[in-house]
TORVOTI-270960 format. One record per residue (C-alpha): z, y, x. Coordinates in steps of 0.05 Angstrom, whole numbers, padded with zeros to 5 digits, always signed. Each point is the difference from the previous one (the first is absolute). Layout:
<nodes>
ZYX...
</nodes>
This chain:
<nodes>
+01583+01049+02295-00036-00061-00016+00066-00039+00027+00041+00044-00040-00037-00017-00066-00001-00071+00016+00073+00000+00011+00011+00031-00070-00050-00054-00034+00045-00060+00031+00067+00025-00013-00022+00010-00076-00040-00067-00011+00073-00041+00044+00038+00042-00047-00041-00033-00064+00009-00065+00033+00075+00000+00002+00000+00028-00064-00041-00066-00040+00038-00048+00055+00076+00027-00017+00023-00015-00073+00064+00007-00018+00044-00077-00022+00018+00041-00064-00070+00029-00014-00038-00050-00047-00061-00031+00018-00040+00021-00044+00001+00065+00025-00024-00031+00078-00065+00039+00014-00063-00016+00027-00024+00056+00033+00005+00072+00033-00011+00043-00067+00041-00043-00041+00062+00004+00049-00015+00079+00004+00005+00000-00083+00061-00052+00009+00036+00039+00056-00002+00062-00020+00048+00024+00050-00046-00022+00053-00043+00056-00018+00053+00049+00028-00001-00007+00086-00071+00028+00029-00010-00032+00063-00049+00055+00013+00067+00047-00004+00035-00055+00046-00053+00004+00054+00006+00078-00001+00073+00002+00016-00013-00050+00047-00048+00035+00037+00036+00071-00005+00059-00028+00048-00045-00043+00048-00063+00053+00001-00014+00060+00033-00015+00062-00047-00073+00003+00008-00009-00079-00003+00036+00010-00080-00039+00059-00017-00064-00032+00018+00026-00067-00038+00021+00042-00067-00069+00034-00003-00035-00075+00000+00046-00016-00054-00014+00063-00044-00071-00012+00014-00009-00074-00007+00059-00030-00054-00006+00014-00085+00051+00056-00031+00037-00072-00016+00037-00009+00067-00007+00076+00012+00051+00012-00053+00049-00037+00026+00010+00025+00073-00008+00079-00026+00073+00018-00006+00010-00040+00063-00055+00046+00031+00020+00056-00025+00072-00007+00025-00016-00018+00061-00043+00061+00013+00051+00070-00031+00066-00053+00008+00042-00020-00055+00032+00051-00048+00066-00014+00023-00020+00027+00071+00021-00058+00031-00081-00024+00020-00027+00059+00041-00066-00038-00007-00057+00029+00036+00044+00071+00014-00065+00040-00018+00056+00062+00001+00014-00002+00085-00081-00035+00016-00026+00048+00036-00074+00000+00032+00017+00019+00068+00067-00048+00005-00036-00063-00028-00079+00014-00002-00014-00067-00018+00052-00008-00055-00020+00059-00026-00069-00005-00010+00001-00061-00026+00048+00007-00055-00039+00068-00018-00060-00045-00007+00041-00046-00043+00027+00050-00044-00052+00051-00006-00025+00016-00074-00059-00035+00016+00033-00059+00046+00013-00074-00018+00067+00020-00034-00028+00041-00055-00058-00057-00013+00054-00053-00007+00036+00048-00054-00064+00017-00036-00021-00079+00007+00073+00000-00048-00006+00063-00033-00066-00042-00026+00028-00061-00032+00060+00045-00032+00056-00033+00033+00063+00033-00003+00066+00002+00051+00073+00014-00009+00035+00057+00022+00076+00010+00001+00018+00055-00040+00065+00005+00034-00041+00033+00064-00029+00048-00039+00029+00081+00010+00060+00015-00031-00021+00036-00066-00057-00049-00011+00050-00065+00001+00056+00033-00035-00047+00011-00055-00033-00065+00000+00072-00034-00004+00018+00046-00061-00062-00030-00036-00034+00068+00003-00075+00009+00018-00010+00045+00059-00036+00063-00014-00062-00027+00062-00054-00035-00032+00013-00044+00066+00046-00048-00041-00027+00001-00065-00007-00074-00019+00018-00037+00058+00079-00010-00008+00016-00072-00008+00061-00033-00019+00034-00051+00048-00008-00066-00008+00044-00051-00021+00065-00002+00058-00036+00055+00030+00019+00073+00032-00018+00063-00016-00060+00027-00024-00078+00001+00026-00064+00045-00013-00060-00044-00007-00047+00027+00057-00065-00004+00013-00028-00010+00067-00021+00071+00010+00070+00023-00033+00045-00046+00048-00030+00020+00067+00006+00075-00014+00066-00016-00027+00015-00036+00071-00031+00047+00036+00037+00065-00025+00064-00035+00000-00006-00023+00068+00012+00087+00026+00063-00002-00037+00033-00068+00010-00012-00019+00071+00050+00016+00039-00014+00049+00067-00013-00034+00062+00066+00017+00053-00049+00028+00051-00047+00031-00057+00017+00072+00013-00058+00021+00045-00052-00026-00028-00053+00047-00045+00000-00009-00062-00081+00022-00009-00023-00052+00056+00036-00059-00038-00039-00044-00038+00035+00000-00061-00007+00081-00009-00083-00010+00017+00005-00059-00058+00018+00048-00055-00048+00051+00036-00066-00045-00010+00028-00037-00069+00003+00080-00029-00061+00016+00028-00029-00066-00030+00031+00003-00061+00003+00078-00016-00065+00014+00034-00021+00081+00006-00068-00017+00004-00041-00049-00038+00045-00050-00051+00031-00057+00017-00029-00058+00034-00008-00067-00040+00046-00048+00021-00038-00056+00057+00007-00066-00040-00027-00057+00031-00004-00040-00062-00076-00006-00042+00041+00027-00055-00007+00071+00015+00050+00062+00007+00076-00016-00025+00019+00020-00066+00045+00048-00019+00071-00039-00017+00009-00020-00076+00057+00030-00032+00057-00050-00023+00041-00010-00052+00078+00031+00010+00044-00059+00017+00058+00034-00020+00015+00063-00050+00006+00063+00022+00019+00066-00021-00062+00047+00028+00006+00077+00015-00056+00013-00041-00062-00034-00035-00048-00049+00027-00074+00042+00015-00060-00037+00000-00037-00004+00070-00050+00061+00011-00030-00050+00047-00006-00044-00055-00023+00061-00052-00047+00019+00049-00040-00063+00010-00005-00014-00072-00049+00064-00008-00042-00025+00047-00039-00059+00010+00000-00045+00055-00058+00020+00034+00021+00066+00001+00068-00011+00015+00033+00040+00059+00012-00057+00060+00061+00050+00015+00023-00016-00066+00011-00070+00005+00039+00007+00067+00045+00060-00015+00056-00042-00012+00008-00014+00071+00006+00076+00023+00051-00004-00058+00042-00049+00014+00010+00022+00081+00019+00074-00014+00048-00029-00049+00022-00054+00039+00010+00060+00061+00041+00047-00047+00038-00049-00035+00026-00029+00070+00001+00059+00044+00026+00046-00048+00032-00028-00066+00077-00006+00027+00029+00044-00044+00003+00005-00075-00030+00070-00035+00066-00010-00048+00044-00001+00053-00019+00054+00033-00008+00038-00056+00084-00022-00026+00015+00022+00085-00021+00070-00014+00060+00014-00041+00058+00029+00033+00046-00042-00042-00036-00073+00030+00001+00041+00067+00082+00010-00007-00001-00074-00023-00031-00027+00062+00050+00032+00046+00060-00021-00040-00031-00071+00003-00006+00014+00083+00068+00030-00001+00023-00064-00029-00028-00053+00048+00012+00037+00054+00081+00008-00029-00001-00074-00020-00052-00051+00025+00023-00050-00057-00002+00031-00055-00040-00004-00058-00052+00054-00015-00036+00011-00070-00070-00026-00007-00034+00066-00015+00034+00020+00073-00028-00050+00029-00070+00005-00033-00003+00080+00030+00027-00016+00074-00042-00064+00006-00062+00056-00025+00019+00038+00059+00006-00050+00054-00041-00062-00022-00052+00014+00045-00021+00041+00061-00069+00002+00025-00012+00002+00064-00053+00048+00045-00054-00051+00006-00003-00008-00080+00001+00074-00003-00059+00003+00050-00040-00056-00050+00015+00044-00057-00029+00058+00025-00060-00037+00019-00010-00025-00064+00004+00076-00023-00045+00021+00044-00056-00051-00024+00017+00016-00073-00021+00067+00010-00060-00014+00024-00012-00041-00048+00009+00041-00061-00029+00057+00043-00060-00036+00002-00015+00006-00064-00072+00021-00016+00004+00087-00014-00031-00011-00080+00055-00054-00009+00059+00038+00022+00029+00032-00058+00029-00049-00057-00052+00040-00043-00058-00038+00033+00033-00063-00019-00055-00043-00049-00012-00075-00006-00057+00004+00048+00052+00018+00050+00016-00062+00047+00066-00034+00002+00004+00011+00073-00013+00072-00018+00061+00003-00057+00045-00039+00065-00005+00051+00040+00017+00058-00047+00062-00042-00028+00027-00027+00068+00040+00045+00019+00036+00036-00062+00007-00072-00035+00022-00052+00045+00023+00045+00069+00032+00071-00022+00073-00028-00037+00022-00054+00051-00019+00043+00058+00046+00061-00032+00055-00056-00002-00011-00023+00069-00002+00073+00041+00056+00017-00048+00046-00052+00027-00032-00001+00079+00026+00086-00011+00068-00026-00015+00011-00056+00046-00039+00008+00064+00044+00003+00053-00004+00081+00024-00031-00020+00063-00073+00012+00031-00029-00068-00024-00008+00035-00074-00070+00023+00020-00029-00063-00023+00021+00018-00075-00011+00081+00005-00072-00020+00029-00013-00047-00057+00034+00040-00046-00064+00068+00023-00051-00044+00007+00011-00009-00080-00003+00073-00014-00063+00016+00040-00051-00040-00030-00053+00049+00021+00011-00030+00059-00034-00059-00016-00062+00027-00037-00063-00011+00025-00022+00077-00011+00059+00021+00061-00012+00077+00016+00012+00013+00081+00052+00044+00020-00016+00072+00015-00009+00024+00075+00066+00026-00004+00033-00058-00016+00025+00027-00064+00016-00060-00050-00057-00002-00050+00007+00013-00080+00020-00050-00045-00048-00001-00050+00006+00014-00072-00026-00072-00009+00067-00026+00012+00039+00041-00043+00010-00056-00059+00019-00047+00052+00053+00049+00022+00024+00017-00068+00006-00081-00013+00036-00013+00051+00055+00057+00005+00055-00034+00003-00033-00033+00072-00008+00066+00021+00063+00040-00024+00061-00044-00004-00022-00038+00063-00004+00061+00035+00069+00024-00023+00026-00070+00025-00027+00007+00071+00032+00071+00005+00064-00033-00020-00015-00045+00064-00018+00050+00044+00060+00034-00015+00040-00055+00027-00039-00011+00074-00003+00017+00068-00054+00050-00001+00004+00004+00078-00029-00055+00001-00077+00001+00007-00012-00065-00044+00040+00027-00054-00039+00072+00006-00069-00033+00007+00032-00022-00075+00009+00068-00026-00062+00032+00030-00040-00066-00040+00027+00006-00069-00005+00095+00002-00075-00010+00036-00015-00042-00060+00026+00034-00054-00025+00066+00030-00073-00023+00000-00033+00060-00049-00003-00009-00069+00047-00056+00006+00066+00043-00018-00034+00031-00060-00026-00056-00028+00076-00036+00002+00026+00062-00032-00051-00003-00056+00014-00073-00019+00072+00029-00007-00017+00054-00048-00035-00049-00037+00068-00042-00008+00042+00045-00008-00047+00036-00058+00044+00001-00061-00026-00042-00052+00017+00051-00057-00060+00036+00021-00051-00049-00028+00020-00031-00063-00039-00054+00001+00031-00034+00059+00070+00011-00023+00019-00063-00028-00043-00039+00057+00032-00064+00027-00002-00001+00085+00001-00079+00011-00030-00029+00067-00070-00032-00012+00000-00069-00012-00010-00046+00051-00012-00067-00038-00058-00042+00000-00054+00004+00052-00013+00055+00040-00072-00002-00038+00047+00013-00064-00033+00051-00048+00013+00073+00036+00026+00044-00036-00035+00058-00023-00004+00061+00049+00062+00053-00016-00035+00061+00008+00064+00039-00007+00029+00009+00072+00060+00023-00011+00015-00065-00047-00023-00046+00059+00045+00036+00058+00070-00011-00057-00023-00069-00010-00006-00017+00079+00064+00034+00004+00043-00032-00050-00032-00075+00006+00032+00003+00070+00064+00040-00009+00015-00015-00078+00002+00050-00056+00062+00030+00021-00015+00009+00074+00023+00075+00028-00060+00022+00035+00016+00047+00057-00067+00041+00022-00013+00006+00063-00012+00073+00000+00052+00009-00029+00057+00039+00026+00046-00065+00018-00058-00036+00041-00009+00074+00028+00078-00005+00027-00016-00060+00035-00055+00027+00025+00033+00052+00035+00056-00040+00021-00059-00040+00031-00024+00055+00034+00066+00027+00026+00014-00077+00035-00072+00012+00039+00017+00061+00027+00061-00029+00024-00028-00067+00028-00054+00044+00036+00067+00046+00034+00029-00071+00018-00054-00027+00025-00018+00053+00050+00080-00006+00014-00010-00056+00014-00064+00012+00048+00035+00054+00036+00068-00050+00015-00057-00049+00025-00029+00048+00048+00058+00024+00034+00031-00064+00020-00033-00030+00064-00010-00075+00029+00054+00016+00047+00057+00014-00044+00018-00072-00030+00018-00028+00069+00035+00073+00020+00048-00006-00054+00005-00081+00016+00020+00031+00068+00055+00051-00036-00036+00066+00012-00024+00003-00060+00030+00008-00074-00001-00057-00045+00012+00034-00061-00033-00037-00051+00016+00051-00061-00054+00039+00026-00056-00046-00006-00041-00025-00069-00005-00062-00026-00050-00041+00021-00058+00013-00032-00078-00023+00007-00018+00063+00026+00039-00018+00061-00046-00058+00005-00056+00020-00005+00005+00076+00031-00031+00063-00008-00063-00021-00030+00043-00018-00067+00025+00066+00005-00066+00034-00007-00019-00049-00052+00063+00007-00044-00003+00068-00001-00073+00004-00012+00007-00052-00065+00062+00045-00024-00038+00060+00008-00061-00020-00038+00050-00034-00056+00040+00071-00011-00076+00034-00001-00029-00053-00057+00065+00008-00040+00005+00074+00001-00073-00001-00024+00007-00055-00052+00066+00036-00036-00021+00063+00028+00057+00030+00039+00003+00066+00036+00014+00015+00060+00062+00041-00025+00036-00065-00030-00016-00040+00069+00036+00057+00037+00060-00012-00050-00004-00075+00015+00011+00011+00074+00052+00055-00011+00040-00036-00050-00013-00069+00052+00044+00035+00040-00041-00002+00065+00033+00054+00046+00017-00044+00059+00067+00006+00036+00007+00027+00071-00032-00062+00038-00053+00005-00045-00002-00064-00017+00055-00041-00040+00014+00026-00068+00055-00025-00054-00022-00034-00056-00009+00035-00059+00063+00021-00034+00052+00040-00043+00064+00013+00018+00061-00013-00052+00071-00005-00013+00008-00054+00054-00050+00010+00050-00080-00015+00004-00031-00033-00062-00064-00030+00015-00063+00015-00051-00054-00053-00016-00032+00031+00050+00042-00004+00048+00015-00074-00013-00078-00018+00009+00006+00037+00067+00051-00046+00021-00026-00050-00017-00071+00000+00032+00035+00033+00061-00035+00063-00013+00078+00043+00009+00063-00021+00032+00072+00023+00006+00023+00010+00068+00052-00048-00006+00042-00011+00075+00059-00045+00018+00068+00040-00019+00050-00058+00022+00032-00014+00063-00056-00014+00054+00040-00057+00026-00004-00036-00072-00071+00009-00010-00046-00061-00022-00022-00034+00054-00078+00015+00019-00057-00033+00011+00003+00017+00073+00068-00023+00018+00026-00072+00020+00048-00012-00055+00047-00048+00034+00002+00052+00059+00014+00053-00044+00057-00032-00033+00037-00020+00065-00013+00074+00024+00033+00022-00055+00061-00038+00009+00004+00017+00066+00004+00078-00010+00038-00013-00058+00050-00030+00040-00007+00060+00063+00007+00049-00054+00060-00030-00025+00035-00002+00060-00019+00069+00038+00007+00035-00063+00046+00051+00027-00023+00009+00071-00072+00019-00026+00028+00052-00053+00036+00030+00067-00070+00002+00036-00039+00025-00052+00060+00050-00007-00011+00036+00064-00032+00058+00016-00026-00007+00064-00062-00032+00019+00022-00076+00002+00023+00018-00083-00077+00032-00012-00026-00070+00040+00041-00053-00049-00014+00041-00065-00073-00007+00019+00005-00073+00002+00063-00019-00047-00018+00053-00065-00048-00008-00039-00051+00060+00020-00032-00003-00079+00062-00011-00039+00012+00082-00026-00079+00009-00019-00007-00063-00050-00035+00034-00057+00031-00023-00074-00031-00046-00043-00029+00038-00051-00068+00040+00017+00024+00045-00048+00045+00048+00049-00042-00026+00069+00039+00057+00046+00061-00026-00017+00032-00039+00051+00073-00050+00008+00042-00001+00048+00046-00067+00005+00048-00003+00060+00003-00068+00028+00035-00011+00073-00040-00013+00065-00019-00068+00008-00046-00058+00059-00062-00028-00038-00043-00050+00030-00046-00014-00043-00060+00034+00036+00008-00074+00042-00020-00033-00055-00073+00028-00006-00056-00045+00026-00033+00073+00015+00061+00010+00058-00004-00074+00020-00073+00003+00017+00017+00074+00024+00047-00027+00055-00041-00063+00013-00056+00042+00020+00037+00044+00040+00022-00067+00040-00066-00020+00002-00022+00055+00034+00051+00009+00047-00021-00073+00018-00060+00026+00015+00027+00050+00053+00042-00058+00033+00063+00028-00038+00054-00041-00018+00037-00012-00056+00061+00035+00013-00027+00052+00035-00051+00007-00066+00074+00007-00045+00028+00052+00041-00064+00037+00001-00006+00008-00072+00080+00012-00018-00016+00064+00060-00056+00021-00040+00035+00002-00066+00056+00024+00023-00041+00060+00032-00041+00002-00078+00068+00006-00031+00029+00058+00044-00063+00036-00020+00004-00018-00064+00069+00018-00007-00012+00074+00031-00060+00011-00051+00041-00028-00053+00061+00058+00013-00046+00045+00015-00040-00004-00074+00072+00006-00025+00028+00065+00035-00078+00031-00023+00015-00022-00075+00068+00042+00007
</nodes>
């Protein structure tokens, strides 16, 4: 290190030297300096290039990762905030990558412990809350520098707004946006320290791009995931208040950033609010002044940061103008067009609602951060002291950590993460990997989960009682609760419920919603909204306008709204607008879903066990029997593949077990008889035809045959029901299989094309006889299935065609790799028993021709029985 330093000291005092010994022929020389501060004040340009920065990109190509880590805590430790500032960004970018995802940096998202130990726990050293990372920003955060950020990375919403010149409604931005300078692009926020790592840090989950080989690894043993664990835990502690940050300068604890002057107007949402922070300290004096107080700012800025960047991609307003069915028809004439014509221009508003809908798609690992940062929110506003709970206890002797942890949740968390499970409901892919977002989306509805007073479970195992307690949190949150719940039926209408990932899905969402209390308490909060206001007079003229959002989270809170039934219309219409059509989920349309829900189990729990019983009965054996021709290879009989089949009867038990429990939770949450579940499976039609096993999809026959129902089309489609649909053409013309030589089959046909063609006659006088050698030839010249082809339509299934079509030689049994190896193993073994080729031919044409006399004596037989 001390070469290091020395290195840095001799580059800077050479540079100096060049710059008093070079002097321009133009420059006049008067200006000629004498010495090392005057060329600094003369030179200002020469300020710019740290050599310190220099020697650090130096060293991260030619050094090994420990050597640099080691090397960048010395230089936290040992050099002034002065040459700090300038290799910060640097730093920074070369530790979460750029924002462009082209630098992975340090890939914190794929280090695991147990791939790279030593990696691992070094840059968890590095970057711990308490590391060398955070002392180099609070070493910044100290002497108020500040760092620009492109707004053009920002989320969607946030830089649309920032471009229009209006304000954002986070206090996050308030007085940072900077115009550019002179010749320069875009726009910045002026950062500080603390600001632009968290910024860099969040933004790193969303713009690096996946790893190809990334889709093993765990998300929860990467160090990127146990980051965000220990900054929350640091940060948004549940015990104790938050730590003071570890400055190594005499100058004590950092302060809490000064607030700037706008650089540019702006049209706000709403008015300005002074700091509670700032209100709070000023009725105090400094010796009794809260320590929490002076540091709540940072536990502040990182939930912001974290909700802003995980969550904030898409706009309340647009979501709110997508409700409408009239921007809904919009959007698919705006598809409808692109799809028509690629080229053509579309209207801006168009554009505005399909780029809402497609901008951006988050993937399972930021769903998996999101519910962890859930998770520790409600612990932290669960760990609220039991006198401070209700906003009734609120006073000024209350700590601002205290107020925090009430306001969390409701101010900064509740709208974006509406907007964000709204749109992961709409455009997850209907596949099993949408258990990240239904697990994030019930670990926000139980936060009784994450109280420190948890009841145990009864002896029986019964799911305990949701207490009273959490009824307001219910009632302000409805629309999580109700409309979500209608939009994962919606989904679950549209999935393979055979499958047991997909039923583990159901059986999560009805054991939640089941839990006692839970249902009554949802169905209260909808009374409450849909209470008519004419009863109470003095709410009738009462203005339902979302809670503003400006200022600091410390902004004056608003007075406690005793009336409940006020607060549940206000949650509801700040999220959905003032002319949002509220459908209750007890209600009798939810109920139809519901049962429509319920009639799908019962019929994925027939299929399955279909499915388990077609499984049983075939044996190792048969696959190379019918290879060998002795068995069928129908394949009209068989389901599609499904991951039952791969993983075997144990799925079986478990599907059916989660589908069970499911129908149980959601006839006791909408309370449905027994009487309506025995209409479900009658009207499901479930009587099973004679094999017992394949069934038609559901439908209604019209005018023109089979109509399929909605039903019937989701059977289909998941492979639940089938048509027996069989080859009605001429056998000869049938597409070629999977187990046939092509080229073989081809010539074959030619070749009894061509027989065919020119013994015509002679065979229609053979097959003509009635004698014997006339039963022999019709045996192996007519085709033996041709009268009992069934028809088409499943409608009349007994029905039967007869087409007359003249005996004829076909060879395309040759063709079959199953004959092939058939005779080659018949060679084979008569190689074995010192049997010769020729005498190995004229033993099998003697045995067939001894199988076809018997066949041909069975075969007249059966027919003089049938007369």
């Amino acid at each position: 290190m001390t070469t290091f330093r020395c290195r840095v000291a001799e580059w800077r005092s050479s540079s100096l030297r060049r710059a008093t010994s070079w002097v321009p022929q133009w420059f006049p020389k008067t200006a000629v300096v004498s010495g090392p501060q005057e060329a600094a004040m003369a030179f200002p340009h020469l300020q710019q290039p740290s050599f310190l920065l220099a020697s650090l990109k130096a060293d991260s190509i030619n050094k090994p990762f420990a050597q640099r880590c080691q090397d960048l805590v010395k230089v936290i430790e040992d050099f002034p905030a002065k040459e700090l500032h300038a290799i910060f960004p640097w730093l920074v970018e070369s530790i979460f990558g750029s924002l462009d995802g082209v630098l992975v940096g340090w890939n914190l998202r794929y280090l695991q412990g147990r791939m790279s130990p030593v990696e691992y726990s070094i840059a968890m050293e590095f970057l711990d809350p308490g590391g060398p990372m955070m002392k180099l920003v609070y070493k910044l955060q100290a002497e108020d520098y500040k760092f620009d950020f492109p707004v053009s990375y920002l989320p969607g919403p946030v830089k649309a707004s920032i471009q229009e010149r209006v304000l954002p409604d986070s206090p996050l931005y308030h007085n940072k946006v900077q115009f550019p300078p002179t010749g320069g692009l875009g726009l910045n926020l002026a950062l500080n320290p603390f600001e632009y790592y968290m910024f860099f840090f969040a933004l790193s989950l969303i713009t690096q791009k996946p790893l190809p080989g990334a889709l093993h690894i765990r998300t929860s043993d990467c160090a990127y995931f146990i980051l965000v664990d220990r900054y929350l835990s640091w940060f948004l502690p549940t015990e104790g208040s938050v730590l003071p940050p570890l400055s190594s300068s005499p100058g004590g604890p950092s302060p809490s950033p000064a607030p700037r002057t706008p650089a540019m107007p702006f049209a706000s949402y709403g008015l300005h609010h002074t700091s509670l922070l700032k209100r709070h300290i000023s009725h105090q004096t400094s010796v009794n002044a809260d320590p929490a107080s002076h540091e709540i700012w940072r536990s502040e800025t990182l939930l912001q940061v974290f909700v802003e960047m995980w969550l904030h991609h898409y706009s309340l307003e647009m979501y709110q103008k997508m409700q409408s069915p009239h921007a809904k028809l919009e959007v698919l004439h705006y598809r409808l067009s692109v799809s028509s014509a690629p080229h053509s221009p579309a209207q801006p508003s168009l554009q505005a609602l399909h780029a809402y809908q497609e901008s951006f798609t988050p993937t399972e690992e930021h769903v998996l951060v999101v519910r962890l940062l859930l998770k520790h929110l409600h612990a932290f506003s669960n760990s609220l002291k039991p006198e401070q709970v209700s906003p009734s206890a609120h006073s000024h002797a209350t700590s601002p950590l205290e107020e925090f942890k009430r306001a969390a949740v409701p101010r900064f968390v509740q709208q974006k993460l509406y907007l964000f499970l709204q749109h992961c409901f709409g455009h997850w892919p209907l596949d099993a990997s949408f258990r990240a977002v239904l697990e994030m989306w019930l670990s926000y509805l139980q936060p009784w989960r994450y109280a420190p007073e948890k009841q145990a479970q009864t002896s029986d195992c019964q799911p305990r009682c949701v207490s009273e307690r959490w009824a307001p949190f219910v009632q302000e949150n409805l629309l999580m609760y109700t409309k979500l719940f209608v939009g994962f039926l919606s989904r679950a209408l549209r999935t393979d419920l055979v499958s047991p990932k997909n039923a583990l899905m159901v059986f999560r969402v009805a054991k939640v919603f089941a839990q006692p209390n839970l249902a009554e308490m949802i169905q209260k909060g909808e009374q409450l909204f849909l209470e008519p206001e004419l009863v109470i007079p003095h709410r009738q003229h009462r203005l339902f306008t979302a809670p503003p959002f400006t200022g600091s989270f410390l902004s004056t809170w608003p007075p406690a709204v005793t009336d409940t039934s006020f607060k549940v219309k206000s949650h509801v219409y700040s999220l959905e607008g003032q002319d949002c059509k509220y459908t209750p989920m007890f209600g009798p349309e939810v109920r139809t879903l519901v049962l429509r829900l319920a009639q799908l189990i019962t019929q994925a729990k027939q299929t399955a066990k279909s499915i388990s019983d077609q499984c049983g009965e075939s044996t190792p054996g048969r696959p190379f029997l019918s290879w060998l021709g002795f068995c069928s290879t129908d394949t009209n009989g068989c389901y599609p593949a499904n991951d039952l089949d791969e993983m075997g009867q144990d799925s079986v038990r478990k599907t059916d077990e989660y589908l069970e429990k499911a129908l149980e939770y959601l006839c006791q949450m909408f309370r449905l008889s027994e009487a309506q579940l025995a209409q479900l499976t009658l009207a499901l039609g479930t009587t099973q035809d004679e094999n017992g096993k394949k069934q038609l999809p559901d439908c209604i026959v019209g005018e023109d045959g089979l109509i399929l129902t909605p039903l019937g089309r989701y059977q289909i489609i998941n492979g639940l029901r089938r048509f027996d649909i069989e080859y009605q053409g001429d056998l000869e013309l049938q597409p070629i299989r999977s187990y046939e030589i092509a080229s073989l089959v081809r010539m074959l046909f030619r070749l009894s094309s061509a027989i065919n063609h020119r013994f015509a006659g002679r065979m229609a006088a053979l097959c003509s006889r009635a004698d014997f050698l006339g039963s022999f030839c019709r045996y192996h010249l007519m085709e033996p299935g041709l009268t009992g082809r069934h028809l088409l339509s499943p409608v009349a299934r007994g029905s039967t065609v007869s087409r007359a079509r003249g005996p004829r030689l076909s060879l395309r049994f040759l063709g079959s790799y199953r004959t092939l190896l058939s005779l080659l193993l018949a060679f084979f073994v008569a190689s074995l028993f010192c049997v010769g080729p020729l005498a190995c031919a004229l033993l099998l044409v003697l045995g067939y021709l001894l199988y076809a006399v018997a066949m041909t004596l069975l075969t007249e037989r059966s027919k003089l029985h049938q007369l």
